[in-house]
C-alpha positions in Angstrom: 32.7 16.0 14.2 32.1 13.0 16.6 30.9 9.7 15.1 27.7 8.4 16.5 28.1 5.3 18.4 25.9 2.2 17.1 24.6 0.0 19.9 25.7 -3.1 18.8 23.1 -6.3 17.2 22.7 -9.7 18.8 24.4 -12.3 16.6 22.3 -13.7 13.7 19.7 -16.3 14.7 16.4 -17.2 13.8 14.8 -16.2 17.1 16.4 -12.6 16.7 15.4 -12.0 12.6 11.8 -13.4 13.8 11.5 -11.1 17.2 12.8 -8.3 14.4 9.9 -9.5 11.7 7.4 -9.3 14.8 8.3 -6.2 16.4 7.9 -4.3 13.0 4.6 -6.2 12.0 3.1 -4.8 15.2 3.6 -1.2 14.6 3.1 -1.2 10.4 0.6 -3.5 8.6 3.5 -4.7 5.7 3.7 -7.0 2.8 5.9 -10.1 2.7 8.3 -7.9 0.1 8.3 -5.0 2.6 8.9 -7.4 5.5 11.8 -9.0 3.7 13.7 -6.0 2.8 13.3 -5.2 6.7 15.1 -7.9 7.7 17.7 -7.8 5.1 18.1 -4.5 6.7 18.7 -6.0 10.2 21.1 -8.4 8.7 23.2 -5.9 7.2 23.2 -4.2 10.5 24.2 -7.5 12.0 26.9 -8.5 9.8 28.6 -5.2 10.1 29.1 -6.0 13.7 29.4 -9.7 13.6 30.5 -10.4 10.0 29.1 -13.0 7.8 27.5 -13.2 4.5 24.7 -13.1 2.7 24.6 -17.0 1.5 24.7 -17.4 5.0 21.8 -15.2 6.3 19.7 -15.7 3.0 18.1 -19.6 4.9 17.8 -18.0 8.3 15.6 -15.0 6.1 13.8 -18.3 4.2 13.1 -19.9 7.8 11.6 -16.7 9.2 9.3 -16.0 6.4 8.2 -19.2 5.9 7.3 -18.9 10.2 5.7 -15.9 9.2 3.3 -17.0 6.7 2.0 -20.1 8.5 1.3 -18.1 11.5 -0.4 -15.4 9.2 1.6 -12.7 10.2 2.2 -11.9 6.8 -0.6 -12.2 4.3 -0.4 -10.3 1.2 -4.0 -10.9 -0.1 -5.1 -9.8 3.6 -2.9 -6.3 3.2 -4.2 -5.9 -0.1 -7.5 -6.2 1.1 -7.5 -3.1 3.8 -5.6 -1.3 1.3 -8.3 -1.4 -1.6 -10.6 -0.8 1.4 -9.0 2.3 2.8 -7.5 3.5 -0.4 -11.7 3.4 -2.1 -12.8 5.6 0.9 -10.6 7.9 -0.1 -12.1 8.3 -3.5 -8.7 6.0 -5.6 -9.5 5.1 -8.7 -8.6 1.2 -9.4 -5.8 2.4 -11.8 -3.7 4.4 -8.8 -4.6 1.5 -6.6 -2.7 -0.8 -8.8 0.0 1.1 -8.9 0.5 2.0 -5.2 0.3 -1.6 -4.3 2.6 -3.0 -7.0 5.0 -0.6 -5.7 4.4 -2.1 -2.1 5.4 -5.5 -3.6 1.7 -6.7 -3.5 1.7 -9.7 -6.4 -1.0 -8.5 -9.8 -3.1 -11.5 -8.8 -3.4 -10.6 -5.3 -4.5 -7.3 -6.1 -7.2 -7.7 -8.8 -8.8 -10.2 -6.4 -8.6 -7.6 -4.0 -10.2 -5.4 -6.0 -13.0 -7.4 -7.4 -14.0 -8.7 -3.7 -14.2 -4.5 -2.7 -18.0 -4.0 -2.2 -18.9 0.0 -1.6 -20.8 0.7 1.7 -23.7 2.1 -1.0 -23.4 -0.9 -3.4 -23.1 -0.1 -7.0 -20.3 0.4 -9.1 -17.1 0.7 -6.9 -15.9 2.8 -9.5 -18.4 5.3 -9.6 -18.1 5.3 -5.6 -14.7 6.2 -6.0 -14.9 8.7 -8.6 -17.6 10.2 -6.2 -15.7 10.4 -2.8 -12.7 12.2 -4.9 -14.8 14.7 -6.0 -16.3 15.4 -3.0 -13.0 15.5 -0.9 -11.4 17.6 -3.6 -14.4 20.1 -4.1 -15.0 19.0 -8.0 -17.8 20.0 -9.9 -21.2 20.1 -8.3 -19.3 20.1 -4.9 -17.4 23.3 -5.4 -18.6 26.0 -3.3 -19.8 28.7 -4.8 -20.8 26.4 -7.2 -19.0 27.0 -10.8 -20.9 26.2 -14.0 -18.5 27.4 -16.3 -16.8 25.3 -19.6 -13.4 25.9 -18.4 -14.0 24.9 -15.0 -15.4 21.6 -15.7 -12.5 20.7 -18.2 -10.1 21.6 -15.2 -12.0 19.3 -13.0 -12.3 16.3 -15.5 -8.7 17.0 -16.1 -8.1 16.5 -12.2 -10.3 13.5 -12.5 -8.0 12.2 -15.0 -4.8 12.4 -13.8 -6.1 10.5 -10.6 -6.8 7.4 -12.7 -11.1 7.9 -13.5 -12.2 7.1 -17.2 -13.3 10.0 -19.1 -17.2 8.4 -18.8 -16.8 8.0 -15.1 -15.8 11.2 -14.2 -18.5 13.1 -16.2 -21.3 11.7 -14.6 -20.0 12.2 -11.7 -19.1 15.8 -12.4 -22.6 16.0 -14.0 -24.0 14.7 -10.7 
């Protein structure tokens, strides 16, 4: 079998790990943890070619994320923000929302404040909102067509409700809509 051919990196520089930061900012909305383990990416691709280490490339990384953050390119409270947003629509309960962005690399503090700033587009309990777009886009309870009354049903759909994060109280009245 016939090896692919790489097309080989520039040498390691500043200018090239912050044209690399840049390039992938502009296509993917990205968190600072996200964006660093992009370019430790690019400087293993680099140092395969070129050589070097990593106690070499670790103050160029430094330099271009500290560039980064005072130009706001990378702002995690920002990304946390339009996450909880888009992530609410959707009908996420606050639990799953925590999770997901952890696993982004989104710090706890940065997340709860983008949670508690979240206002629904109908005010009230963002919650509640939630709870309410899931079981609307997933055809729970009063939203199931043909509608389904039974006992069984509605411990199925409280179940669902469940495992996607809602408290037991939320997802009834919601299911009792």
């Amino acid at each position: 079998m016939k090896e692919k051919k790489r097309r080989p990196t520039p040498p390691l520089t500043v200018s090239w790990l912050q044209a690399e930061a840049v390039q992938y900012l502009q296509r993917w909305p990205a968190s600072e943890k996200r964006v660093r383990r992009v370019l430790w990416k690019r400087v293993k691709r680099a140092q395969s070619f070129h050589g070097g280490t990593n106690e070499e490339a670790a103050p160029l990384i430094e330099e271009v994320m500290d560039a980064l953050r005072r130009h706001n390119f990378v702002d995690d409270g920002r990304y946390a923000r339009l996450w909880v947003d888009s992530l609410r629509r959707r009908g996420t309960s606050k639990r799953m929302i925590f999770k997901k962005l952890q696993e982004k690399g989104v710090s706890r503090e940065e997340i709860a404040k983008a949670i508690e700033d979240h206002e629904p587009e109908e005010g009230g309990d963002p919650e509640q909102a939630s709870a309410l777009a899931y079981a609307k886009r997933r055809r729970l309870g009063p939203y199931r067509v043909p509608r389904d009354e039974s006992w069984e049903r509605k411990r199925k759909d409280l179940a669902s409700m469940a495992r996607a994060g809602f408290s037991y109280g939320v997802a009834q009245s919601v299911l009792e809509h």
